[in-house]
C-alpha positions, -999 to +999 in steps of 0.1 A: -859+195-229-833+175-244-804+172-220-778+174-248-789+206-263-783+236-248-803+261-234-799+300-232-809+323-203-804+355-190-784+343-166-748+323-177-761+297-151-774+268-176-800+243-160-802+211-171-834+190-165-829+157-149-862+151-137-860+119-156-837+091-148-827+087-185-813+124-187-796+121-158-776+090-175-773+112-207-754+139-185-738+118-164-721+098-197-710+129-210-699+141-181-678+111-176-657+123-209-642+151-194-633+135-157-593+127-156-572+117-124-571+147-095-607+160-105-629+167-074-664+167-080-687+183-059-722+172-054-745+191-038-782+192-034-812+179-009-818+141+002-833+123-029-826+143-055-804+122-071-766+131-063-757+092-059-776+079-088-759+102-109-724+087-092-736+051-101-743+058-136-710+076-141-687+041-126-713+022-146-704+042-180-668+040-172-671+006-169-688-004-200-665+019-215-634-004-207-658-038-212-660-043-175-691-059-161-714-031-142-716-030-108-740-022-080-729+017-068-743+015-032-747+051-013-712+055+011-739+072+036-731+047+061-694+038+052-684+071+041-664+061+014-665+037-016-638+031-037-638+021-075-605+005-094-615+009-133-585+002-153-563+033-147-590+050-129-596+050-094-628+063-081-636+077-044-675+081-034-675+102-002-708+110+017-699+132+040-733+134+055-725+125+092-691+144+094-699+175+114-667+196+109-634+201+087-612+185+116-632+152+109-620+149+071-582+144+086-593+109+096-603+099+065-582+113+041-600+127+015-574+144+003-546+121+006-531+110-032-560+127-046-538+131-080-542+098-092-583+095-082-612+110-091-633+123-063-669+123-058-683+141-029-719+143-015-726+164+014-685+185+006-703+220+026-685+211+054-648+214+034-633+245+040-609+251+016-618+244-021-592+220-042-582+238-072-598+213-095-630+213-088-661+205-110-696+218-087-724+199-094-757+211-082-785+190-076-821+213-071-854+202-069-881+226-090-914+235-081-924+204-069-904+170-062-911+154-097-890+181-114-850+185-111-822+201-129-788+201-123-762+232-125-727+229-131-699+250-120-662+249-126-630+278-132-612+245-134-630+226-163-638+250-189-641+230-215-670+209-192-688+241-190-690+253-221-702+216-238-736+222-216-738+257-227 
C-alpha cells in the first residue's frame, strides 16, 4: 500500500503500513509538517517495532528541511532523554521504559516549558494525566514480525488526522 494514499475501513481507525523502512520515512516526513512547539507525541507499541526510528527520521527531515547536517538519533533508553535544538525547534526524545510510576516523571521534568518543545515519548503508559495536545501514535506489529502499521490518534490535531484518512 502506498503510505500516502489513503485507505478506507469500516472502522474510522486508518492503518498505515510501515512494514518497510521507506514508508515509515514517508509518514514520518509528513508527519513532521504538522508538528509545532507544545505538541506531545505519543509513541506506543512493542520493543522493535520501530517507535525510535520513526523519531530519527522525523529530527533528520527537520533538519534537512532547515539545511542542517543530519545527525545520528540514538535511542534515550538508557539516558531517558535526548534533546534536539533545530533552528526554532527544540526536540525532547523521552523513553520512559525504566520509569516505573507517575511520581518518577517529577524528576525529570517532562513537562516543564513543554510550550516551546516538541515532545516525543516512547513508553508515555505510565503518564497519568494526558496533555491537551496530544498526537497518539501507535506502533503494532501484524500477523507476523515482518509486517507493521501504525495508527494515529489525536482530538488535538485534526487536521493530522484527516491528511492520513
Amino acid at each position: 500500500m502506498d503510505p500516502t494514499s489513503p485507505m478506507h475501513i469500516g472502522t474510522k481507525i486508518k492503518k498505515i503500513d510501515i512494514s518497510l523502512e521507506k514508508n515509515t520515512e514517508i509518514i514520518s516526513k509528513n508527519i513532521s509538517n504538522f508538528l509545532t512547539k507544545g505538541d506531545v507525541v505519543y509513541l506506543i507499541g512493542e520493543l522493535g517495532v520501530g517507535k525510535t526510528t520513526f523519531v530519527r527520521f522525523v529530527i533528520n527531515h527537520l533538519q534537512e528541511k532547515f539545511k542542517l547536517e543530519p545527525t545520528e538519533i540514538p535511542s534515550p533508553t538508557f539516558n531517558i532523554v535526548n534533546e534536539y535544538k533545530i533552528k526554532d525547534y527544540k526536540i525532547m526524545h523521552y523513553d520512559l521504559y525504566r520509569i516505573k510510576d507517575d511520581s518518577e516523571l517529577k524528576n525529570i521534568g517532562i513537562f516543564e516549558n513543554d510550550s516551546d518543545s516538541i515532545l516525543f515519548i516512547e513508553w508515555p503508559e505510565v503518564i497519568k494525566n494526558k496533555p491537551k495536545k496530544l498526537i497518539e501514535l501507535n506502533f503494532n506489529y501484524e500477523e507476523n514480525l515482518n509486517k507493521r502499521n501504525l495508527i494515529i490518534n489525536s482530538s488535538y490535531k485534526k487536521n493530522l488526522i484527516n491528511a492520513f484518512r
